[in-house]
C-alpha positions in Angstrom: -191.6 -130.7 -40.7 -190.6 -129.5 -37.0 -193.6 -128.9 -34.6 -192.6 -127.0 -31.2 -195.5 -126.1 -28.6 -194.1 -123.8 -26.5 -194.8 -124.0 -22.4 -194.2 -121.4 -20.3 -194.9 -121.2 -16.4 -198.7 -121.0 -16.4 -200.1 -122.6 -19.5 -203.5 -123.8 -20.3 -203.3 -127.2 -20.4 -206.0 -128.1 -23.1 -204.0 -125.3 -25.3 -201.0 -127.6 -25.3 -202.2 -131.2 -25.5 -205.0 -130.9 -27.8 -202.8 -129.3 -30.4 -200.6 -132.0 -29.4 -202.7 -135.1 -29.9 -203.8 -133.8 -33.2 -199.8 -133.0 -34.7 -198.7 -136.4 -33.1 -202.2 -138.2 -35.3 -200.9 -136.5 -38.6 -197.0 -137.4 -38.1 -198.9 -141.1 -38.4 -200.4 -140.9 -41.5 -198.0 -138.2 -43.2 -195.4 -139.0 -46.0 -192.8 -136.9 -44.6 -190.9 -137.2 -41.2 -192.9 -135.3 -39.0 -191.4 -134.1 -35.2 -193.6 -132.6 -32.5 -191.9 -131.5 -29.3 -192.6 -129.6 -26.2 -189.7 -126.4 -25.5 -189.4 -124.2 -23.3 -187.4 -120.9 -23.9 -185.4 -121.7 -21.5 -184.9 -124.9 -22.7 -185.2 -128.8 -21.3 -187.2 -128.7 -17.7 -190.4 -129.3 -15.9 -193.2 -126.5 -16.5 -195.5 -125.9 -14.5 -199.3 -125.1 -15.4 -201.6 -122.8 -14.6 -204.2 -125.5 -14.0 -203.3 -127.3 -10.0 -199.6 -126.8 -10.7 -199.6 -129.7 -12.9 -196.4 -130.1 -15.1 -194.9 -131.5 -18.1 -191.4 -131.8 -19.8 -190.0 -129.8 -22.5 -187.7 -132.0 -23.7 -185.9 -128.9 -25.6 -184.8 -125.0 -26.4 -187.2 -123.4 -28.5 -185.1 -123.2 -32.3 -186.2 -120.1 -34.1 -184.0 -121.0 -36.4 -186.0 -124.4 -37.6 -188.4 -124.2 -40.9 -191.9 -125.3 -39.5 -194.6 -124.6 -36.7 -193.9 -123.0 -33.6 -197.4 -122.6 -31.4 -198.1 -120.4 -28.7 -200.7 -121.5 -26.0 -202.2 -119.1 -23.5 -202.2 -119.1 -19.7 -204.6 -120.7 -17.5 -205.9 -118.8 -14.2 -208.4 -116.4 -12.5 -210.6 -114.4 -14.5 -211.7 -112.2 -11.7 -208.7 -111.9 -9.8 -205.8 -109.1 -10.0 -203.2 -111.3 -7.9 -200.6 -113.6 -9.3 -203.5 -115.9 -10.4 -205.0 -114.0 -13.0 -204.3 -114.8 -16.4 -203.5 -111.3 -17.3 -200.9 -111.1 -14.7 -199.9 -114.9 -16.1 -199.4 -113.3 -19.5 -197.7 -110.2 -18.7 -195.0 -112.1 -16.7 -194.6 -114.0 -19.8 -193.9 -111.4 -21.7 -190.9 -110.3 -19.1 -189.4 -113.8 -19.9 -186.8 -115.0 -22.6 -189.4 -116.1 -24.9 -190.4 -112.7 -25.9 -187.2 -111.9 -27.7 -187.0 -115.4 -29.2 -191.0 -114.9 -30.3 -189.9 -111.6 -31.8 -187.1 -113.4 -33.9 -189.4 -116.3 -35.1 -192.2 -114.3 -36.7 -189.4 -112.3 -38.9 -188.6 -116.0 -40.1 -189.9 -116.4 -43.2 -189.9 -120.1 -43.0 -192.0 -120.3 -39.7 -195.4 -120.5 -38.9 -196.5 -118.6 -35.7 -199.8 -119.9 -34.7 -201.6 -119.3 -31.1 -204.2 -120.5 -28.8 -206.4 -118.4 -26.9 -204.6 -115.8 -24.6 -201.3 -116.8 -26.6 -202.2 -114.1 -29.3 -202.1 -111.7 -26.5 -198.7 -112.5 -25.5 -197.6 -111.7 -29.2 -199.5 -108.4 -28.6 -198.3 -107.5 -25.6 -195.0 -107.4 -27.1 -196.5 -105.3 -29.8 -195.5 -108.1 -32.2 -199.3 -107.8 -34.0 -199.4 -104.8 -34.9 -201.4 -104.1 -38.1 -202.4 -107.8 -38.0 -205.4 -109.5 -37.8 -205.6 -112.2 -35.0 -208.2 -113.6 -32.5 -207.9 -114.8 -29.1 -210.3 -115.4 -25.9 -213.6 -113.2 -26.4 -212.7 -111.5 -23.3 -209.3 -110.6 -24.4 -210.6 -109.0 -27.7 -210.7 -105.1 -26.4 -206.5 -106.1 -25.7 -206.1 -106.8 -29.1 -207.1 -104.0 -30.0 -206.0 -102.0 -27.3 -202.6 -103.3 -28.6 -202.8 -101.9 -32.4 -203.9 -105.5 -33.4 -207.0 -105.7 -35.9 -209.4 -108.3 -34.0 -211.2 -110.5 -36.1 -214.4 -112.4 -34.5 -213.8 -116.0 -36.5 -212.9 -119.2 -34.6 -209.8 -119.3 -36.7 -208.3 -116.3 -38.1 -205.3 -117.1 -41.1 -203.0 -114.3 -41.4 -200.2 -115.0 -43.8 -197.5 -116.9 -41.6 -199.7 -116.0 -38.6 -202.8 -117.9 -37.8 -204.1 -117.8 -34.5 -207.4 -119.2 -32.6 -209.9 -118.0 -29.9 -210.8 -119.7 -27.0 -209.0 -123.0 -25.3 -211.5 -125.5 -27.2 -210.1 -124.0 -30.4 -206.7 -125.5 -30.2 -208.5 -128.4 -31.6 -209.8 -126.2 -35.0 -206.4 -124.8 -34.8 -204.4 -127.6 -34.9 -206.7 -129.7 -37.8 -206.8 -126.7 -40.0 -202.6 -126.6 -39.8 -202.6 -129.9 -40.5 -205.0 -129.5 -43.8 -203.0 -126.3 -44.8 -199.1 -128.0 -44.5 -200.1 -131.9 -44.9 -203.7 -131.8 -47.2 -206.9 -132.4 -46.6 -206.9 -136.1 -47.0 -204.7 -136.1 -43.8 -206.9 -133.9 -41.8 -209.7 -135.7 -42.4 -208.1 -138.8 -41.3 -207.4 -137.4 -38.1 -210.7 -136.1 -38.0 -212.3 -139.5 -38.4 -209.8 -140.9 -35.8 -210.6 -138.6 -33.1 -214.2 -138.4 -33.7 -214.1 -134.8 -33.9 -215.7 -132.4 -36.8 -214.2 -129.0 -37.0 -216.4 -126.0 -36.7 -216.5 -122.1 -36.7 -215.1 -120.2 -39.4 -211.7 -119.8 -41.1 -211.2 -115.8 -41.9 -208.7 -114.9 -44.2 -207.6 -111.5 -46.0 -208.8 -112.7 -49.0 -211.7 -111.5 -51.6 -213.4 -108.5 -52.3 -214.2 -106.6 -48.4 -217.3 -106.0 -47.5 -219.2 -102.7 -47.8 -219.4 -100.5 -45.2 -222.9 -99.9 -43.7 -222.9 -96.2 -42.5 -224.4 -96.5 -39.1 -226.2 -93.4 -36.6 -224.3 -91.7 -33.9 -226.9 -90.4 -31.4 -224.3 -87.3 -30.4 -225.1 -85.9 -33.8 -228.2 -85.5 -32.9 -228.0 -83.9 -29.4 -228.3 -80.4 -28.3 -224.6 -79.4 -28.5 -224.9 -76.0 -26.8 -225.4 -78.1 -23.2 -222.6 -80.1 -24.0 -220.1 -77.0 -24.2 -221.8 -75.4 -21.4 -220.8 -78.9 -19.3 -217.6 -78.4 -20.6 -217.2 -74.9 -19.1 -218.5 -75.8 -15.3 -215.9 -78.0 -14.9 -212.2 -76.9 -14.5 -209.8 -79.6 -16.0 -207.3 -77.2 -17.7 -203.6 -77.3 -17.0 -200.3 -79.2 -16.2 -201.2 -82.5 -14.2 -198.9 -84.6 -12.6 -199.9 -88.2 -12.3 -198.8 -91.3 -11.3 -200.5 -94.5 -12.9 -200.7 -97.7 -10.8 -200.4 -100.7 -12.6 -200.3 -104.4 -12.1 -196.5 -104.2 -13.3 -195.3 -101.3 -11.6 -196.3 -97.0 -10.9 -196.0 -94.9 -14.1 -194.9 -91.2 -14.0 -197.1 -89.1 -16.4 -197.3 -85.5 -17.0 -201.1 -84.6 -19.3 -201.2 -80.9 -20.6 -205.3 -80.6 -21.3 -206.4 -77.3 -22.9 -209.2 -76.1 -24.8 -209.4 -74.2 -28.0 -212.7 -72.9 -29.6 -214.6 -75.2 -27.7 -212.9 -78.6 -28.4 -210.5 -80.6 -25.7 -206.6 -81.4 -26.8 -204.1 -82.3 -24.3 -201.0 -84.1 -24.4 -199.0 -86.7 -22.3 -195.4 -86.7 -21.4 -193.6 -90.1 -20.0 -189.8 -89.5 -19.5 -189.0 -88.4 -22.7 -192.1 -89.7 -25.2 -194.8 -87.0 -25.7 -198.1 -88.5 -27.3 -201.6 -86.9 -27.9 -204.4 -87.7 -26.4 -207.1 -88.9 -28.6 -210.8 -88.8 -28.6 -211.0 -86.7 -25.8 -214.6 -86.0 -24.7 -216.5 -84.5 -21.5 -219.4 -86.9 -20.5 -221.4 -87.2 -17.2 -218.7 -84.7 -15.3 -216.2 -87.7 -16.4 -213.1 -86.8 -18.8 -212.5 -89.8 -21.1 -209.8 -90.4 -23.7 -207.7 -93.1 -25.0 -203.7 -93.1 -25.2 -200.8 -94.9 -26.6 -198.5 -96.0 -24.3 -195.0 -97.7 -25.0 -194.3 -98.7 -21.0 -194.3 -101.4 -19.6 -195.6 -102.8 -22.7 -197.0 -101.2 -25.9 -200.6 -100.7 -25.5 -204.0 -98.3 -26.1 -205.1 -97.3 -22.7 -208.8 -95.7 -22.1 -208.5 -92.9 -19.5 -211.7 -91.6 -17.1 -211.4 -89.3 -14.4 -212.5 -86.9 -12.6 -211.1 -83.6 -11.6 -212.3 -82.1 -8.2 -210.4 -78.7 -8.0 -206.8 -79.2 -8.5 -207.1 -83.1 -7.5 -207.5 -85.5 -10.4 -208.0 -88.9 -10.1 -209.8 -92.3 -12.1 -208.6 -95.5 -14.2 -207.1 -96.5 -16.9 -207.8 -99.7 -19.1 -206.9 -101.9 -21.6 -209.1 -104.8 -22.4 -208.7 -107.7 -19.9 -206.0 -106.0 -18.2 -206.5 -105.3 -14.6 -207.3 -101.7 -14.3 -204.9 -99.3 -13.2 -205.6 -96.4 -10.7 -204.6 -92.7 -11.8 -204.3 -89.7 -8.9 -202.7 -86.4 -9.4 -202.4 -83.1 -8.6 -202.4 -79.7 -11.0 -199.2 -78.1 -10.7 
């Protein structure tokens, strides 16, 4: 069984070495010749953490090619910040890297394992590599799963076929005991458990057994007085061709939006270079136009849009989960 814990340029630290201890513990006790390395993409070098610059070695090129485990830590940095500190800027680098190709290789292995820690999900995601899937990560990251196509699952470990990743940073340890019960046995896991002192908790979700039932739940809009809400819509001018541009952390986005109205409801399209998407769920509230987009650059994503128009000026934010938000202006043309 090969092991490889990836590191890349601003990795949590407890993501890698926890994971670590606990493969290293099972290699002990198991039957069969067990390897556990640290790789880089790029291949043997000093990486450097996210957490005071500390480093460590990757003794190796990450093999896509190998049967066995290849985990994905996440990055360690600001939560506040926008700057180069922040974790979201951390992962999106990440994703501009080498490894994303070789990550995109791996998970169409069907002898590997992809599993992640914390924000390392999101670097799957951001490279649109989750799609359709169900996966965890940080419970701040969650709206980017989603935002992402992912289908976020609030477990401690969530087991996805020949994907099984892991919320936040303490969970490597969950992570890596519940590989090690899935590939080695239980018997083996439990010996590591009793070794480290450590009992596993949260819960494992899988795509298994019957699915819940669906409890119908009340929207409040259905309820409202509708005729005020069309007579909102029809005090404020946001019809027309707008030309925007989109700030964001990785660069400015060109986008044309086309927003009409037909029989009272909003539609509107957007056009960036030559993809043309709708715009969905797209609602007047509080003088505020909201709706959500998919986007394919710089990354593949669901973006939620406010603005507000002020004559022929537009201007407001666009989100996705943890992201830092990006800053819209335009102009009707």
């Amino acid at each position: 069984m090969h092991i490889q814990i990836i590191l890349f340029d601003g990795f949590d630290l407890l993501d890698v070495i926890a994971p670590y201890e606990v493969f290293t513990a099972a290699a002990m006790y198991a039957s069969e010749e067990v390897s556990v390395k640290l790789v880089s993409a790029e291949g043997e070098r000093m990486v450097t953490s996210g957490v005071n610059q500390l480093q460590l070695q990757a003794s190796d090129r990450l093999d896509v090619n190998k049967k066995g485990i290849i985990l994905v830590p996440g990055a360690s940095g600001s939560i506040h910040s926008k700057g180069s500190d922040s974790i979201p800027v951390k992962l999106q680098k990440t994703t501009e890297t080498i490894l994303s190709p070789l990550l995109k290789e791996a998970i169409q292995n069907p002898d590997m394992l992809i599993s992640t820690v914390c924000g390392g999900s999101l670097i799957l995601a951001m490279n649109g590599l989750l799609t359709g899937r169900h996966a965890v990560t940080h419970h701040m990251g969650m709206d980017l799963l989603s935002a992402t196509e992912a289908i976020p699952v609030n477990a401690r470990i969530v087991d996805d076929g020949n994907l099984i990743t892991c919320g936040g940073v303490t969970s490597g340890l969950d992570l890596a005991l519940y590989l090690v019960e899935r590939e080695f046995g239980p018997r083996i896991a439990h010996a590591v458990e009793q070794l480290f002192e450590y009992e596993r908790r949260g819960t494992v979700w899988k795509a298994e057994g019957n699915t819940p039932k669906e409890i119908p739940k009340v929207n409040p809009l259905e309820a409202a007085d509708e005729t005020s809400f069309i007579q909102t819509k029809e005090t404020i001018d946001f019809q027309g061709m707008w030309d925007t541009t989109i700030s964001t952390p990785v660069g400015k986005l060109s986008v044309l939006f086309n927003i009409t109205t037909e029989n009272g409801q909003i539609a509107g399209t957007a056009k960036q270079g030559d993809d043309i998407v709708d715009l969905d769920n797209l609602v007047l509230e509080g003088g505020q136009l909201k709706w959500t987009m998919k986007v394919n650059k710089p990354m593949r994503l669901y973006l939620k849009f406010i603005v507000s128009v002020k004559e022929n000026s537009m201007n407001g934010v666009a989100k996705a989960g943890m992201l830092p938000s990006s800053k819209l202006v335009g102009q009707r043309i």
